[in-house]
C-alpha positions as CSV (number, residue, x, y, z in Angstrom):
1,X,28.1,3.1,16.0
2,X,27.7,-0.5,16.9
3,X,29.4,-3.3,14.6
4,X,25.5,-5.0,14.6
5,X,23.0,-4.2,12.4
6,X,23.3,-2.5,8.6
7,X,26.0,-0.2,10.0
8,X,23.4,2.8,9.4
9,X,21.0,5.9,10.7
10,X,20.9,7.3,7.5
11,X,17.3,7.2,5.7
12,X,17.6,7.9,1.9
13,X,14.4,6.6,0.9
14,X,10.8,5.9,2.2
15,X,8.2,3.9,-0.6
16,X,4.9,4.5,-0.4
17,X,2.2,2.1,-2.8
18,X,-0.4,4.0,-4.2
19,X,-3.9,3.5,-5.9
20,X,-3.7,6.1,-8.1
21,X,-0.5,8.3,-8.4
22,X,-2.0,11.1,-10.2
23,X,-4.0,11.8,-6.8
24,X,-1.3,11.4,-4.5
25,X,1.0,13.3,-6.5
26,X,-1.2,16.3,-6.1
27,X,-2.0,15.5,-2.2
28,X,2.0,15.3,-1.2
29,X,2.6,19.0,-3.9
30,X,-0.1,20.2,-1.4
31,X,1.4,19.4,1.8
32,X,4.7,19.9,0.8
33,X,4.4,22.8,-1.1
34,X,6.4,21.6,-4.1
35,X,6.3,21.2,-7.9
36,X,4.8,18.1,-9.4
37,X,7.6,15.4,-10.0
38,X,7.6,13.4,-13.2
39,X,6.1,10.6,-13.7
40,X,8.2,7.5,-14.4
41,X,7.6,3.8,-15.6
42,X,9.6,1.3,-15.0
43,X,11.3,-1.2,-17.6
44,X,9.3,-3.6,-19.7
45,X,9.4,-7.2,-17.9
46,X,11.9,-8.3,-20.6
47,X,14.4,-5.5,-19.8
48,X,13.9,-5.9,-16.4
49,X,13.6,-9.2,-15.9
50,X,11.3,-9.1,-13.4
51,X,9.9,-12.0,-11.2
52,X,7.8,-12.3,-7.9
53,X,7.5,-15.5,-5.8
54,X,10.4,-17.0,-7.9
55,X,7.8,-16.6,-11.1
56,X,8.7,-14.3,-14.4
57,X,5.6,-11.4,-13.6
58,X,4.7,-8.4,-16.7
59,X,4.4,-6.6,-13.5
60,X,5.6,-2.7,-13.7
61,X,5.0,0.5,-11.5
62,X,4.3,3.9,-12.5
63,X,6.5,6.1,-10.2
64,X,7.0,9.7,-8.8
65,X,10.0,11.1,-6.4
66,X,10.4,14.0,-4.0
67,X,13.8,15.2,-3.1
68,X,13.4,16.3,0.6
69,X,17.5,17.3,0.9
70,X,18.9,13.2,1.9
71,X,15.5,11.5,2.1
72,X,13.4,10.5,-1.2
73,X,9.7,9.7,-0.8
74,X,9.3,7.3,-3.9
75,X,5.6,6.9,-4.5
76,X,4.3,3.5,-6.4
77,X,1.6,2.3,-8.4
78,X,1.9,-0.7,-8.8
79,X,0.6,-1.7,-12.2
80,X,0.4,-4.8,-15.2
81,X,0.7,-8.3,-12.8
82,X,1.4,-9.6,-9.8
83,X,4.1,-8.0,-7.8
84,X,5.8,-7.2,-4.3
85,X,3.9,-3.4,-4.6
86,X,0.6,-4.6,-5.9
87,X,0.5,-7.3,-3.2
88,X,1.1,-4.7,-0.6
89,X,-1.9,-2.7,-1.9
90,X,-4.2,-5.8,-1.8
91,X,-3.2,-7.5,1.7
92,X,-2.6,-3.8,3.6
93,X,-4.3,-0.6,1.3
94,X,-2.1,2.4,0.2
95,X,0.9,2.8,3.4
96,X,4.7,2.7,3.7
97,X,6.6,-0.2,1.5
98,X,10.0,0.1,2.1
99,X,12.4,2.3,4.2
100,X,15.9,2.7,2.6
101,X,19.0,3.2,4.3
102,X,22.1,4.7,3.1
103,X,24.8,1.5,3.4
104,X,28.6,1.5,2.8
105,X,29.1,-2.0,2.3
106,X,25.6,-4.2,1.2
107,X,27.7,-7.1,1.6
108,X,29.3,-6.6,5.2
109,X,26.2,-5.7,6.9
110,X,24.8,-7.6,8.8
111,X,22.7,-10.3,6.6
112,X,20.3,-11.6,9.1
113,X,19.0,-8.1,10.5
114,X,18.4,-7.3,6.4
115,X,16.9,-10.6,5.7
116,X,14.5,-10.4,8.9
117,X,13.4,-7.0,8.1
118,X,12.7,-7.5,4.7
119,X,12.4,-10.2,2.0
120,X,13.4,-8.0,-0.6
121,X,16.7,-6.3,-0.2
122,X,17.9,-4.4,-3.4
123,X,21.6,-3.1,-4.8
């Protein structure tokens, strides 16, 4: 494996932004042939703190996760204020968010291939 780069091949998650997560729910149970997954919400702002463009946002997300073996496919709907996820939905419709890669050290990969693919790396 080469010393560039995050130091990964390993896919763990792929987010998908969603209109409405009740229908996608039941379009990925059809085509994967599994049980509907719970349906989770994230934190209140205040717990969670959250911000977009540097601003405090009420924005949360409804969310729903398959387990297919080492990769999760995390669907979001984005919901309550302005955020990465609902920006997404406006500028480019329902579509892929984020891919996710497995990492052993955050820290010692490489910062400038994380920060060019993404402005929003997480822990």
């Amino acid at each position: 494996m080469s010393e560039q780069g995050i130091g990964s091949s390993v896919v763990s998650q792929v987010g998908i932004v969603v209109r409405d997560i009740e229908a996608a729910i039941d379009r990925y149970c059809a085509i994967l042939g599994m049980e509907r997954p719970e349906i989770i919400i994230t934190d209140e702002p205040d717990k969670a703190r959250t911000t977009y463009n540097g601003q405090p946002t009420q924005a949360r997300a409804k969310l729903a996760f398959f387990h297919l073996g080492q990769v999760d496919i995390e669907l979001i709907e984005p919901i309550g204020g302005p955020s990465t996820w609902q920006a997404f939905l406006d500028e480019k419709g329902e579509g892929v968010h984020h891919i996710a890669f497995w990492v052993k050290d955050i820290n010692s990969a490489d910062s400038s291939t994380v920060r060019s693919s993404s402005s929003d790396t997480r822990r």
